[in-house]
C-alpha positions in Angstrom: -17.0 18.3 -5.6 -15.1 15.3 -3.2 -15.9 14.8 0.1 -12.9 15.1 2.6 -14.4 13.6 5.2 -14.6 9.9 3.3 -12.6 7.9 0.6 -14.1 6.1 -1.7 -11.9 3.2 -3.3 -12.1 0.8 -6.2 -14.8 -1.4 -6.1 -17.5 1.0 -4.6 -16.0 0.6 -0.5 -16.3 4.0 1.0 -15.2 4.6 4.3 -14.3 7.4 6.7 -11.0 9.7 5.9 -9.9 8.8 9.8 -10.1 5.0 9.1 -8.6 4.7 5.7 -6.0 7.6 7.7 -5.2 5.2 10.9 -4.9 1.9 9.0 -2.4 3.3 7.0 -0.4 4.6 10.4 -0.8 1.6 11.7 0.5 -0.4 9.0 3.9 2.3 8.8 4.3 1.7 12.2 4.6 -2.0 11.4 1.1 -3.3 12.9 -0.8 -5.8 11.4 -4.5 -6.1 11.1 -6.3 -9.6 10.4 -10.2 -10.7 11.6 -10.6 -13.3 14.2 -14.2 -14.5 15.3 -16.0 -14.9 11.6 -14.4 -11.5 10.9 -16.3 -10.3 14.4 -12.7 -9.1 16.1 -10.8 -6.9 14.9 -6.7 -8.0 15.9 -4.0 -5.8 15.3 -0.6 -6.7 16.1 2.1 -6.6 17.6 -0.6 -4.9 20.6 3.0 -3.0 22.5 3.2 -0.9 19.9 -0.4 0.2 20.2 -0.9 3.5 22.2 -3.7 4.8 24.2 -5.1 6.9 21.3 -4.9 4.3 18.9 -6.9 1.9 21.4 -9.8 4.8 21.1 -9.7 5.3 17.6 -9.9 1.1 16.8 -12.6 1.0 19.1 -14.6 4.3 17.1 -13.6 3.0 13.7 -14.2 -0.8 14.6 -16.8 -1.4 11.6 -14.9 0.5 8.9 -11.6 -0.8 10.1 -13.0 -4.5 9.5 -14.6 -3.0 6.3 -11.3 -2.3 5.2 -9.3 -5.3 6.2 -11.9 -7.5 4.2 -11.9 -5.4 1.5 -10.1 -6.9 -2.1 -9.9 -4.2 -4.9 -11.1 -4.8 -8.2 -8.2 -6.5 -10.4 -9.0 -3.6 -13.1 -5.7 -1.6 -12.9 -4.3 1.6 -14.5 -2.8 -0.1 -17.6 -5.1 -2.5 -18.3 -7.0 -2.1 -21.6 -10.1 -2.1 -20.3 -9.3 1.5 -18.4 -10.4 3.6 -20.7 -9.6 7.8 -20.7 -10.9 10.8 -21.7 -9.3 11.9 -24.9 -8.5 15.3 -23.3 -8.5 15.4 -19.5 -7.0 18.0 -17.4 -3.4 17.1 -18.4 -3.0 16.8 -21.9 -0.2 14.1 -22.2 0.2 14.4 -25.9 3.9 14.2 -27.3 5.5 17.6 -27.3 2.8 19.5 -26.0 
């Protein structure tokens, strides 16, 4: 069974489900996040558009949002040959099925 409260991604990087969810409303909101300091501050721009709550929810995520702004993906991809899949897996996606 998954846990809700954390997403794990590619490469082994788990982090809370409230970090991976306020980077990713940050970033449609069209704020940018980049490490300043040796990857000590976390900056997100442009700071106007920042609210109140999304002050308090930087400051409690701080470590996971760094985690995630340093964090590169594996360059294994869905269509690569070295993805390999179950011969039957909960869809079976065989030609006229």
């Amino acid at each position: 069974m998954a846990d809700s409260n954390v997403v794990h991604l590619q490469g082994g990087l788990t982090v809370p489900t409230a970090a991976f969810e306020l980077a990713l409303a940050l970033e449609r909101r069209g704020l940018k996040m980049h490490l300043e300091d040796g990857g000590q501050t976390l900056v997100v721009t442009p700071p106007e558009l920042l609210t109140t709550a999304d002050c308090a929810d930087c400051r409690r995520l701080k470590p996971h949002l760094i985690a995630l702004v340093c964090y590169t993906p594996t360059d294994v991809h869905l269509f690569d040959s070295s993805v390999r899949f179950p011969e039957h897996g909960p869809v079976d996606w065989t030609v006229g099925s």
